[in-house]
C-alpha positions as CSV (number, residue, x, y, z in Angstrom):
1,X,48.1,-7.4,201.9
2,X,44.9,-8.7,200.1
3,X,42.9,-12.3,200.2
4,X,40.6,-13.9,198.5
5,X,37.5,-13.1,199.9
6,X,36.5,-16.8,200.2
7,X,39.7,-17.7,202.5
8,X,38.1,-15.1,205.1
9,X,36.2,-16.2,207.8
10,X,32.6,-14.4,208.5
11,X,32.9,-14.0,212.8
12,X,29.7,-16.0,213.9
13,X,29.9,-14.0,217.4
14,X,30.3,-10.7,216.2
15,X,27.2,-8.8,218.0
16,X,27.1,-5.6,215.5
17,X,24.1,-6.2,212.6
18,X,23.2,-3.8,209.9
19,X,19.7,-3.2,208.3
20,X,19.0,-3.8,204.8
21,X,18.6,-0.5,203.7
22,X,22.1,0.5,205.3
23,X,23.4,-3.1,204.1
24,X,22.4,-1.7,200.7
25,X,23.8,1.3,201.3
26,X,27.3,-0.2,201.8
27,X,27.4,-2.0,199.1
28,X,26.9,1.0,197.0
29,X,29.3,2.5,198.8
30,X,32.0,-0.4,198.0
31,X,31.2,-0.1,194.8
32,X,31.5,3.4,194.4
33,X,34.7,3.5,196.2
34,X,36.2,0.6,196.5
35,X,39.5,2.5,197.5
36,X,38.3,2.7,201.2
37,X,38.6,-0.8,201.6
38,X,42.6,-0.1,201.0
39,X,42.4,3.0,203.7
40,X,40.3,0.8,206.2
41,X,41.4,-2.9,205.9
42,X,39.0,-5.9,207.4
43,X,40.9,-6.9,210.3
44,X,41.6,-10.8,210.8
45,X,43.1,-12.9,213.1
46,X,45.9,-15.7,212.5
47,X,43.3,-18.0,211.4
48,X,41.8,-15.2,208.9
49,X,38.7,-14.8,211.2
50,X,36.8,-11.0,211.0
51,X,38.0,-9.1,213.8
52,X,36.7,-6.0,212.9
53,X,35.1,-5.4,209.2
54,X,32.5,-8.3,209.1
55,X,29.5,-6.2,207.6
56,X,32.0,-4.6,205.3
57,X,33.6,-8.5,204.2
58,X,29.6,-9.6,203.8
59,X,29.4,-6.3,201.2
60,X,32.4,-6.8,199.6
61,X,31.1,-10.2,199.1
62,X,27.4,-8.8,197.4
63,X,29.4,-6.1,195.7
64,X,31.2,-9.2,193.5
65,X,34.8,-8.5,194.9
66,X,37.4,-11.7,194.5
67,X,40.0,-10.3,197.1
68,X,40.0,-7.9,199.5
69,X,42.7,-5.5,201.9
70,X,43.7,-7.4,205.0
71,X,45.5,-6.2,208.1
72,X,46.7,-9.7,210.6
73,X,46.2,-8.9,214.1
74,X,48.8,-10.8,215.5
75,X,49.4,-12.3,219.0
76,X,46.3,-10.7,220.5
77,X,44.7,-13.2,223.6
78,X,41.2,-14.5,223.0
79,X,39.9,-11.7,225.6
80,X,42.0,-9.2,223.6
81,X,40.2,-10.2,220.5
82,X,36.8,-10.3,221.7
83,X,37.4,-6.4,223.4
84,X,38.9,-5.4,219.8
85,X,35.3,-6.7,217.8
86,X,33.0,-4.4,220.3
87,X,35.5,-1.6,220.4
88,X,35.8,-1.8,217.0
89,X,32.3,-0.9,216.4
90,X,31.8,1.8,219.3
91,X,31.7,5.2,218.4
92,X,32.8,7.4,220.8
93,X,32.6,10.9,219.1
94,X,29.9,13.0,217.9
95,X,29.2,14.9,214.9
96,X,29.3,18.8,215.0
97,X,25.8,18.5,212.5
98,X,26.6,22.6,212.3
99,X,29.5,22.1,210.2
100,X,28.2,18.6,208.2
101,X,25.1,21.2,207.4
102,X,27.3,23.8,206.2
103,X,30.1,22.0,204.3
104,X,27.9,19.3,202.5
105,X,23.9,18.4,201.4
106,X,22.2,15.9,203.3
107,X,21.6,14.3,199.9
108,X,25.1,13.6,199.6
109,X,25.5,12.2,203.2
110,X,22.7,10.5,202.8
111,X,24.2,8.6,200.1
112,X,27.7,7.9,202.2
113,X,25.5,6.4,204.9
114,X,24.9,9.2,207.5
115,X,21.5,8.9,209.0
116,X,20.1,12.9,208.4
117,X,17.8,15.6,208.3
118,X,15.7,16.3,205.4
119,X,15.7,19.7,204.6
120,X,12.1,21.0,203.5
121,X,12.8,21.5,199.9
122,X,13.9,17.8,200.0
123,X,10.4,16.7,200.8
124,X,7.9,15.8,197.9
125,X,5.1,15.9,200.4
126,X,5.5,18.6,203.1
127,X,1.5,18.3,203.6
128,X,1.4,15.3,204.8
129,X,4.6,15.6,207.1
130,X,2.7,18.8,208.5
131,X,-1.0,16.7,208.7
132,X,0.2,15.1,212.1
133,X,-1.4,14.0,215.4
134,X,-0.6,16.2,218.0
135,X,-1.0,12.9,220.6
136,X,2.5,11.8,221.7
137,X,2.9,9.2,223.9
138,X,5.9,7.8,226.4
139,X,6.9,6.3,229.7
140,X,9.2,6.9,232.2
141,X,10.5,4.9,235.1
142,X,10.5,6.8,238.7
143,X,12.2,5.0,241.3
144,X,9.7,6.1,244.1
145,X,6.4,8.4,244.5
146,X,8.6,11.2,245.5
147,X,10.1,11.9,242.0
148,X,6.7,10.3,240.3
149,X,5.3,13.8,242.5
150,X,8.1,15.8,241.4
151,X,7.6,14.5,237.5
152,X,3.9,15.3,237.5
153,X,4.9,19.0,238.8
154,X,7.5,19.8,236.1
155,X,5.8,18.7,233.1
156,X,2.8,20.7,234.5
157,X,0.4,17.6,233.0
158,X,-3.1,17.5,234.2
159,X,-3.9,14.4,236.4
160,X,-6.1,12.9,233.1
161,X,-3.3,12.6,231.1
162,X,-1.1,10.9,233.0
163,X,-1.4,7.4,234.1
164,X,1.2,5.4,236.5
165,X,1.4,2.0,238.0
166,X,4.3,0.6,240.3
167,X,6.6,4.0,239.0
168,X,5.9,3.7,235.6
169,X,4.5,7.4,234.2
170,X,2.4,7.0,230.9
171,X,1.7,10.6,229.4
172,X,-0.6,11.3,226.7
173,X,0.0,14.6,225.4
């Protein structure tokens, strides 16, 4: 089933967000392959509000599209609706990077969307990316002097580089 894109309703209370550069990156992607949108339909409600698909519906929108693939979620409860717009969103699995290395370039999954590496021959300027400060910085919580102890031990950090206050380890490496 398709709508016009203007009878769809943006969800206002939908937490997920996306950057420009991904937003961009969508876009493209609708463009591109605007057949997806037929495999993976914006979910509404009764009352044609985004249950899952809202960052795709705003795309679909820049990308120029008049109507777009609808599936109704019918007879869900409010709670049932609001667990559908997280869930929707979560990703539970991982990606074996191994086989993503192996069957594809990171050029190419770049372009689909995929946050990756950059192999070394990808990289116009490997000098600077190698001219680096060797200071790194972080914190960590300890919940009492016995693991702040413990934490000092097994980094093996000399007393000057590490600060702490109320638990909180700052290391300067």
């Amino acid at each position: 089933m398709k709508l016009k894109i203007n009878e769809i309703q943006s969800n206002v209370s939908n937490p997920r967000i996306i950057k420009d550069h991904k937003f961009r990156k969508l876009v493209k992607s609708i463009k591109e392959f605007p057949e997806m949108l037929e495999l993976r339909p914006i979910v509404i409600d009764e009352n044609n509000l985004i249950l899952g698909g809202n960052m795709r519906h705003k795309a679909c929108i820049e990308a120029g599209l008049k109507e777009v693939p609808v599936k109704i979620a019918k007879g869900l409860t409010a709670e049932q609706k609001q667990e559908f717009i997280v869930k929707d969103n979560v990703g539970f699995g991982e990606w074996d990077w191994a086989m993503l290395g192996n069957e594809w370039g990171s050029v190419q999954l770049a372009e689909w969307g995929l946050d990756v590496w950059q192999n070394e021959d990808e990289i116009e300027d490997i000098e600077e990316i190698i001219d680096f400060s060797e200071s790194v910085n972080f914190i960590i919580k300890c919940d009492n002097l016995k693991q702040l102890e413990e934490l000092q031990t097994k980094l093996n950090i000399s007393a000057s580089k590490l600060t702490y206050n109320d638990f909180l380890v700052k290391v300067k490496l």
